[in-house]
C-alpha positions as CSV (number, residue, x, y, z in Angstrom):
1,X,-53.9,-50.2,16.8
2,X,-53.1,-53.7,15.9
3,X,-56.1,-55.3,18.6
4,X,-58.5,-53.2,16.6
5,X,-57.6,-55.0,13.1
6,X,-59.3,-57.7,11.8
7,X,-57.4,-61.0,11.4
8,X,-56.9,-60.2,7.6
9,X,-55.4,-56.7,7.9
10,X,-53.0,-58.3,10.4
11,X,-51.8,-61.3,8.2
12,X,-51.3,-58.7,5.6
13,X,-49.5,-55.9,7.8
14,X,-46.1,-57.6,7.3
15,X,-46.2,-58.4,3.6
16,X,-47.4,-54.8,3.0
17,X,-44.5,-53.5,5.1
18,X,-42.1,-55.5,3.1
19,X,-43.9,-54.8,-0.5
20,X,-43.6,-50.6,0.7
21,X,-40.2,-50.8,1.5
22,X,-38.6,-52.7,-1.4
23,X,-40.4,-50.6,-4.1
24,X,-39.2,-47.8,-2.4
25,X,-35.6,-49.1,-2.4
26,X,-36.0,-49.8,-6.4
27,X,-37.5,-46.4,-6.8
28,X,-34.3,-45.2,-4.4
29,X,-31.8,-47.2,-6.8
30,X,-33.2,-46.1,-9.9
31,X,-33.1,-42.6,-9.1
32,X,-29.3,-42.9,-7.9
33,X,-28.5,-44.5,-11.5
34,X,-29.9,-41.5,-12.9
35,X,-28.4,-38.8,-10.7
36,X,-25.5,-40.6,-11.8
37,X,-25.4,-39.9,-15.2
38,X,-26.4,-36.4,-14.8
39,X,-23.6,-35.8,-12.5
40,X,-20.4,-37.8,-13.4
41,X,-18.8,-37.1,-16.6
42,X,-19.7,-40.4,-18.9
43,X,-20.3,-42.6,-16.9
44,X,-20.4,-46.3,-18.1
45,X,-22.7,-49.3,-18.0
46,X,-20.2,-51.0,-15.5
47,X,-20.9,-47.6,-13.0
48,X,-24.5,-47.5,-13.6
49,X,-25.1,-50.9,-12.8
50,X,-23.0,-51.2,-10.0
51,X,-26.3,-49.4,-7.8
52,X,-28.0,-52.7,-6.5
53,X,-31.5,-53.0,-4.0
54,X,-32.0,-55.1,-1.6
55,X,-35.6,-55.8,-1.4
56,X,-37.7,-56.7,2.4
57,X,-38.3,-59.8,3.9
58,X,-42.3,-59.9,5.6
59,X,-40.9,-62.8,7.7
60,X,-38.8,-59.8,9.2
61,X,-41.7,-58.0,10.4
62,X,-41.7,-60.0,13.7
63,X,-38.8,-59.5,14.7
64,X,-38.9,-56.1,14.3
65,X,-35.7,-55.6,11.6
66,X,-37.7,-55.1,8.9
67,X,-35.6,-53.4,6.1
68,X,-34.4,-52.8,2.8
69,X,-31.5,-51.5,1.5
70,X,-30.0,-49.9,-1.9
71,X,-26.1,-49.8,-2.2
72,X,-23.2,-49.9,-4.4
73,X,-21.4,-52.9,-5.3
74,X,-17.7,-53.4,-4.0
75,X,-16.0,-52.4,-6.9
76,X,-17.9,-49.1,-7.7
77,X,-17.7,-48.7,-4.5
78,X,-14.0,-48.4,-4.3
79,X,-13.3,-46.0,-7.3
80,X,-16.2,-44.0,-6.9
81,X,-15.3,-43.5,-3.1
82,X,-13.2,-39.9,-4.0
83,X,-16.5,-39.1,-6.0
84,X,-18.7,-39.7,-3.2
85,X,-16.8,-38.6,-0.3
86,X,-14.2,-36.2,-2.0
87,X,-10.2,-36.7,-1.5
88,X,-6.9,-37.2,-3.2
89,X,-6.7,-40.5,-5.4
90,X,-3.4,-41.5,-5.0
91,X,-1.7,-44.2,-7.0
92,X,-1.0,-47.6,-6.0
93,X,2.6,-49.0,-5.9
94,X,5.6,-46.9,-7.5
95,X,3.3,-45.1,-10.0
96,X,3.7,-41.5,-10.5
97,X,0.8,-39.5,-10.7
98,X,0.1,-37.1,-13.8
99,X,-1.5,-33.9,-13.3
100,X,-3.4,-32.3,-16.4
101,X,-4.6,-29.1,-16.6
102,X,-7.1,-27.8,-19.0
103,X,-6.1,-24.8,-21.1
């Protein structure tokens, strides 16, 4: 496929590649901050914003590791873990957990 392109279309196969997959990692991040506030229980700004993207690189393309990436910052990351992955939270140190109940 890429001997039948013309010299153009293959000096712009790698920035198109990139351009694809970073709008689709912003697109990916935005909808996460959304879900986000439909799903967790008042959330705040702090939470929201802690969904980053990671955008491609064309000069990638050669090597073949072209990608993009949408994650969560390290400190959302740790308290939103249980949300993510379920568990017990547990507290740190000699605290004593408090169970509440609704009535």
């Amino acid at each position: 496929a890429l001997k039948s392109m013309s010299r153009l279309h293959k000096k712009q196969m790698p920035f198109n590649a990139a351009l694809g997959l970073s709008m689709t990692a912003k697109k990916v991040a935005k909808v996460e901050q959304r879900m986000m506030v439909r799903k967790l229980d008042r959330p705040t700004p702090f939470t929201i914003k802690g969904v980053r993207w990671q955008g491609a690189n064309k000069s990638d393309f050669k090597t073949g590791r072209l990608h993009s990436r949408v994650y969560l910052m390290s400190t959302q990351a740790e308290y939103l873990r249980f949300q993510i992955g379920g568990g017990t939270r547990t507290p740190k140190g000699t605290a004593i957990a408090v169970l509440t109940s609704k009535c």
